[in-house]
Structure formats: structure tokens, C-alpha cells
N, C-alpha and C positions, 0 to 999 in steps of 0.2 A: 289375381281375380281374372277368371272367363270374360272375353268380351264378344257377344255376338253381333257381327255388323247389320245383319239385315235378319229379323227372325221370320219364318215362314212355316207354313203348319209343319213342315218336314221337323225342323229344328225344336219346335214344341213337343212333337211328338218321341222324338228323343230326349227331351227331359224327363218327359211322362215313364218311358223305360228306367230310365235310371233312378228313377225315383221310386219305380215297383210300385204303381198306385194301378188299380181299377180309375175306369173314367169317369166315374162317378165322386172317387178320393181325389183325383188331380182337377177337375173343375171345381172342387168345393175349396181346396187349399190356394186356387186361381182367386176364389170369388166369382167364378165365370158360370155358364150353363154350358150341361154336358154335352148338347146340342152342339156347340163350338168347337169342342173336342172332336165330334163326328163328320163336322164340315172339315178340319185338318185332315182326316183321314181319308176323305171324299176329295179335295183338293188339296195335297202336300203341299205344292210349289205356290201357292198363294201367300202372299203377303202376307202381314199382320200388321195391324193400324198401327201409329206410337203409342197410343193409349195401350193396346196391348202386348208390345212391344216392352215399356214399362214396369207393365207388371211379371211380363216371362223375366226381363233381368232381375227384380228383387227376387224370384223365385229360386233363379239362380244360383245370385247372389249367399239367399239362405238355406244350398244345399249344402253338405256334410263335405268335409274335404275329398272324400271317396268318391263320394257322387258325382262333385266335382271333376274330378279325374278322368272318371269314366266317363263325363260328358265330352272333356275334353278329348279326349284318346278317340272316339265314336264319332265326336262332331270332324275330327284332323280325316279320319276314316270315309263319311258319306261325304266328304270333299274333294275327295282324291289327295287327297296331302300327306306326305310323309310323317308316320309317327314311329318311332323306332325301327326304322327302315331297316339297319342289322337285322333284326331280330327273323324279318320275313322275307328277306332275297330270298330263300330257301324254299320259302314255303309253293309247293305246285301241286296238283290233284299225285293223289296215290292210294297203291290198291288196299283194301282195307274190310276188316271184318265186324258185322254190326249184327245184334239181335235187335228183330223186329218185333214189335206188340200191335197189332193193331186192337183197336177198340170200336166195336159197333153196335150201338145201342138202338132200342123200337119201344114206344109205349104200346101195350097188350093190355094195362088193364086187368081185369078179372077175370079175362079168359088163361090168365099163367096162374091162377088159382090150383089147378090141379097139381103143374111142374112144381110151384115152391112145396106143394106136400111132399112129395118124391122126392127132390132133391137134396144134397147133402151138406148140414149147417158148413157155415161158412164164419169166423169171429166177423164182426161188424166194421169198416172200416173207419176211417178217420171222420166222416160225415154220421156215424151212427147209424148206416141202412141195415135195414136186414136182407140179407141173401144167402142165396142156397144155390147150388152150381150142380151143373150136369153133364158130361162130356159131350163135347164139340163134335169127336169123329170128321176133322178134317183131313181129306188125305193125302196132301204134302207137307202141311204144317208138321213143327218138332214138336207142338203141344197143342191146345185148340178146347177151351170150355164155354159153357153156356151158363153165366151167371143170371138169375132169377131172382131180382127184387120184389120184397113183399108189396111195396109200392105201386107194382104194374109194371115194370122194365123189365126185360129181357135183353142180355149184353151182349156179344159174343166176343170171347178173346181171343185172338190169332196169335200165336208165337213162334216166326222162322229167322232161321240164322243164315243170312248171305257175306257170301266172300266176294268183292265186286272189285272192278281194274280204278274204276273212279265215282264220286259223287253223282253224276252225272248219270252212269249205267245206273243206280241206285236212285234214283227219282224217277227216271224213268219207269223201272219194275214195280214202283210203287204206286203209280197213277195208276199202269195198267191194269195191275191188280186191284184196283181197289173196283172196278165194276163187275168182275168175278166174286171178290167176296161178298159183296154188297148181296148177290145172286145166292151165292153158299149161305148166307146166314139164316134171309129169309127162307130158304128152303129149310135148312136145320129146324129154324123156330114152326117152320107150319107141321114137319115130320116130327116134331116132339108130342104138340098141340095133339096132331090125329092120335097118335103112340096113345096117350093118354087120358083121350074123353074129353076133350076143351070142343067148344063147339069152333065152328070152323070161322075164320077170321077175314072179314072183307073192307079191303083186298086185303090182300095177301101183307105178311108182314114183310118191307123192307124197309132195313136203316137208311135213313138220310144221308146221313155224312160216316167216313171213318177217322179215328185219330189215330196219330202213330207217337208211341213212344221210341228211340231208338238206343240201347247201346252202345258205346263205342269201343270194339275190343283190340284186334290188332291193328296194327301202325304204324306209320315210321314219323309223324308231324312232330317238332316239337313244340314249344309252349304259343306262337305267333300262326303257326300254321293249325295247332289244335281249336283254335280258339273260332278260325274261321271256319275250320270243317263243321264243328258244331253248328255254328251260324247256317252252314247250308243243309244238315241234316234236319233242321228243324224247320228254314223255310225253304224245302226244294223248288217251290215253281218258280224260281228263277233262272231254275237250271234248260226248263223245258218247253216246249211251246204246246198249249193245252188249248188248241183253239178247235181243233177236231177231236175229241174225248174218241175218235175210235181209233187214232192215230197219232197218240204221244207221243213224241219223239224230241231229242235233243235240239235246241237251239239254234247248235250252231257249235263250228271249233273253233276254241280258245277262248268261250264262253267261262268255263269254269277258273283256266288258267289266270282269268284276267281277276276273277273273284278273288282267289290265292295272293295273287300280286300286291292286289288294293286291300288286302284287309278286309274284306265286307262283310259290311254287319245289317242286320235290316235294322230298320227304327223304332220296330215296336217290341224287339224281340229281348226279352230280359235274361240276363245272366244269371246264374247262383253256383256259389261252391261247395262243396261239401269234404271240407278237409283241403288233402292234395285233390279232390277230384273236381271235375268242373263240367255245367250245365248250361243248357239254354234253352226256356220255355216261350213258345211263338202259338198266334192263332191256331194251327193247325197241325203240334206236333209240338214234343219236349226231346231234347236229346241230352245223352249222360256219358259221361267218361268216368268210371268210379277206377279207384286205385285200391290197390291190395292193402288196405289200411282198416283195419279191424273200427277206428274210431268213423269211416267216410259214409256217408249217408250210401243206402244200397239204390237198386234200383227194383227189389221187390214193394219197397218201402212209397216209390213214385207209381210203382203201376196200385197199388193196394186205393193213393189217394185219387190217381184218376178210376178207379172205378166207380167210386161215390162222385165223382165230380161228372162224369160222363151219364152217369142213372139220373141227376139231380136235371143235367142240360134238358135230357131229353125230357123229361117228366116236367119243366119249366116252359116248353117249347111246344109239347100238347095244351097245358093251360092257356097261354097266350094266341095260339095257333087258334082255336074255340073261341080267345076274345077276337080274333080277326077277325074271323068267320060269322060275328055280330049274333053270337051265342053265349050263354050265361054259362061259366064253366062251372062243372059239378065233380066232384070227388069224392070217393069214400071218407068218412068222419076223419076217420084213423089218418089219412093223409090231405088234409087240406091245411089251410094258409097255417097254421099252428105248428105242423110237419115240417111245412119248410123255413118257420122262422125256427125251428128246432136244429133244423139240418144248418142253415145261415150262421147261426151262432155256433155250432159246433166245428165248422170248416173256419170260420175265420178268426177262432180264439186260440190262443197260444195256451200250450198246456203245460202246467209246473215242470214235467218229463219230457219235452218236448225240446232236442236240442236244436242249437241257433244254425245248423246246418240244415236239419228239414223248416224249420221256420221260414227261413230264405223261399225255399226251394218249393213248400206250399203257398205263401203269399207270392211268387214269380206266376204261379201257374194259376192260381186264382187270377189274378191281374190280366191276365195277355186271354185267360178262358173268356171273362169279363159275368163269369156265371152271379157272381154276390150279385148283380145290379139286376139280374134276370130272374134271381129267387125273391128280390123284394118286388120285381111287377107283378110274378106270379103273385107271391103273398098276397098283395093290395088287390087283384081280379079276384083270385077266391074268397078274400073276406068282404068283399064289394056283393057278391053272392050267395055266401054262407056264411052271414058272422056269424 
């Protein structure tokens, strides 16, 4: 049996990963409010009363042996403490080749009315959206589409493949870029809009955020050093210092090395396997190592589920954005709260043909998105409005 001496949100919130819950499932399985769980995250190194204290050890206590494990191994890890120390003397930054996905999504509304006519069916993904896709035309990207949900969303897909010396060069390119493409998208979305007779859009369309999916192809890490490359592929800004956005830059050296040395793992960041292959989905990016095994989950299979999970964010983040804004939020019939208790139930049910490898690897990425908890506010705003 696990014994934790002193628990602190840090420590909690590393249950919560291993346990692959939304924070909505892990305070409910506490007894606690979810509010708790956001005050952990808001201050890690806090304390936790005995009272709850208590209750984190029976939760513990009635994790699965696996869970178990993995607590143990993660908790030895954000310690500094040796856990198979063999296994990662070895492990130090090295050069390494990774496809990029970025994903950038804008609510348009009725004005993409025209594009989904035009564009070309697309099957429905995991969530049930309908889209229709249109070329990107980005011109260094190795691919580049403009996916077009009936719903109002317009996505853009980025797909480039970089060879880099270390992790490190590789977060770096990836902040930088990310306010150029921010730039390229909405420009694509308004040159579509004019292309096409949508009337003109104010302001101008730009996506909020981008997400990265990453694969991981060549390499020399093995199983101890892989494990943590992923970890940093999925949460780079710790590689970097992001305090000037016009000037990203690296850390610091032996920043990274010291990452490699210790194992690091972030605390919210959930693992999943997929055969021999191995993953890890985080706030701000999923990364995948798949293996030449016909049976391993792919990773067209991961980018298919973040496109409906990325159209649903932003489409969940208009409605709510309207309740800040201390406005009644309105939606077409076709997509109000019934849509997305449609979409809620389709994303987070397991289907008869649904193997236990994407199972994982959808409920990781639900979880760390935290999007289910964000489809039921919308839900309850739009039928507060429209029942």
C-alpha cells in the first residue's frame, strides 16, 4: 500500500491523472466540489486539511493496482527520487523526427453557410459533426485543410514534419509559430468567406488558441527516456521562457537535460497505450509514438477525434463567452443544448467496436481537454434560453 506523508494539491492532482477522470468525475468520486479541484490547480503546493487528506488516502487506497503503480512511479518522479534509476542513466535530449498537427478552430456561425455548400463531404467523426473541408493552401506546410462544420466552426489543420537537435529547439518553433499561424488562418477563413459571397466578418476571423497533436517518429530513447520525451512533447512550456510572446526563447542550458535525468512527468498529464505504442494527452497538446503493429491505435484515428473535440471547444466557448458577456445565448434550432447533449453522449460512450486502445486514449483526452464539463455548462445556458 501507497503512503502519502503529507498530500498537497500537487499530489491530488496526480491522482486525478492516473485515474483519467474530468474534474468534474474526480470531485464527484472525492465527495468534494469541483471548485477544490481548481483551487489545487490554482495552488499546487498547498496543503490539504486531515479531513481531506483522509479522503485522498481511501481514494488511494481504492485505486486498481495499476493506478496504483503509476501513482507510485509519478509520485517517486515529481519528487526527485530514484525509480528505476537503470533504466534512465541513459536517457538525455536527442535529435528526433516528429509530425506536427496543429489544430485551429473560430466560431463563424452562418456566415460558413456558403463554404459547407462548396466543400467536400467529410464521414462524421467520433463526436457525430458534420463537415466538409476545403484546402488550406499553406505554403510551407506538407498538408494544410480547412475543415467547415455545419455547426458554425471553421478549423484549420496544419501538418508539418520537423527534424530537430533537441525538445527544446522543438517548443521553441512551436510557440513561435503559433502567432503566424494564428495570422494564416484567419486570413484563409476571411479569403474563403470573400471567394464565396459570405458577407464580411467583424472583426476579422481569428482563432484563440492552437492545439498540437505530435508524432513521434525517429529516435534513439528507449522505453525510460521515451516516456519522458512524450511528457515534454505534450507540455513544452517548460522547456521555454514565454514571458515576451515576441521573443520565445529557451530557458536556459541543461534545462532539458535535467528533465531526462529526473523522469519528468507533469501532474495533470495522462498517459495511454495503444498496443506496443505509447501516448500522453495534456492541456495543450496530445503526443503519440505508434509502432509498426497493424493491431496499435494510428494517429489518423487521434487527429479524426480532436477535430470534433476542438469544433465542440470552440462552439462551447461562444455560448458561454455570450453568458459572460451578460447576454442570452441563441443558436440555430438544429444546434442548441439537444446538439450538444447529442455530441456529450456520443464523445464519451464506448462503442461495442471500439477497441480498449482508443477507449484509453479518447477518455485521456476528454479528461486533460476537460471539454464533457464545458458541453454540460453550454447545454444548461442554451436550454436556460431556449428550452
Amino acid at each position: 500500500m501507497i503512503a502519502v506523508d503529507q498530500w498537497t494539491g500537487e499530489e491530488a492532482l496526480l491522482l486525478r491523472s492516473v485515474k483519467r477522470q474530468s474534474v468534474r468525475q474526480f470531485a464527484e468520486g472525492l465527495g468534494i466540489s469541483p471548485r477544490t479541484v481548481s483551487h489545487w490547480r490554482e495552488n499546487p503546493a498547498r496543503e490539504c486539511r486531515p479531513h481531506m487528506a483522509q479522503i485522498l488516502d481511501t481514494a488511494l487506497s481504492q485505486c486498481t493496482p495499476d493506478e496504483q503503480e503509476a501513482f507510485r512511479v509519478r509520485l517517486a518522479a515529481l519528487r526527485g527520487n530514484a525509480v528505476g534509476q537503470f533504466e534512465s542513466e541513459d536517457a538525455q535530449p536527442s535529435p528526433c523526427t516528429v509530425i506536427s498537427y496543429k489544430f485551429l478552430p473560430v466560431y463563424l456561425g452562418q456566415h460558413l453557410d456558403p463554404l459547407f455548400a462548396i466543400g467536400a463531404p467529410r464521414p462524421p467523426g467520433p463526436g457525430g459533426l458534420e463537415q466538409r473541408v476545403l484546402p488550406g493552401e499553406h505554403r510551407t506546410a506538407h498538408a494544410s485543410t480547412v475543415h467547415v462544420f455545419a455547426c458554425g466552426i471553421a478549423l484549420a489543420l496544419v501538418e508539418e514534419h520537423k527534424r530537430v537537435r533537441s525538445l527544446t529547439e522543438l517548443a521553441v518553433w512551436r510557440y513561435r509559430s503559433y502567432m503566424t499561424d494564428r495570422s494564416w488562418a484567419g486570413q484563409r477563413f476571411s479569403r474563403l468567406l470573400a471567394q464565396h459571397g459570405s458577407e464580411a466578418v467583424h472583426p476579422s476571423p481569428d482563432p484563440e488558441y492552437v492545439l498540437s497533436i505530435y508524432e513521434l517518429r525517429n529516435h534513439s530513447w528507449t522505453r525510460a527516456g521515451l516516456d519522458t520525451a512524450l511528457q515534454l512533447l505534450t507540455t513544452p512550456s517548460v522547456l521555454v521562457n514565454r514571458q515576451d510572446l515576441q521573443n520565445i526563447r529557451p530557458l536556459g542550458p541543461g534545462v532539458e537535460e535535467a528533465k531526462f535525468r529526473e523522469g519528468w512527468v507533469h501532474p495533470e498529464a495522462l498517459a495511454f497505450d495503444g498496443g506496443a505504442s505509447r501516448g500522453v494527452a495534456g492541456w495543450s497538446g496530445v503526443s503519440y509514438h505508434p509502432q509498426p503493429d497493424e493491431r496499435a491505435l494510428t494517429t489518423s484515428q487521434i487527429v479524426a477525434l480532436e477535430l470534433d473535440v476542438q469544433a465542440l471547444w470552440a462552439l462551447s466557448s461562444h455560448v458561454l463567452r455570450m453568458v459572460e458577456e451578460g447576454q442570452d445565448p441563441v443558436m440555430p434550432r438544429a444546434y442548441g443544448w439537444r446538439f450538444l447533449r447529442g455530441a456529450h453522449v456520443r464523445l464519451t460512450t464506448a462503442r461495442p467496436t471500439e477497441t480498449a486502445q482508443h477507449r484509453v486514449m479518447r477518455e485521456a483526452i476528454l479528461a486533460t481537454s476537460e471539454l464533457p464539463d464545458r458541453l454540460r455548462a453550454a447545454q444548461d445556458a442554451l436550454r436556460d434560453s431556449n428550452p
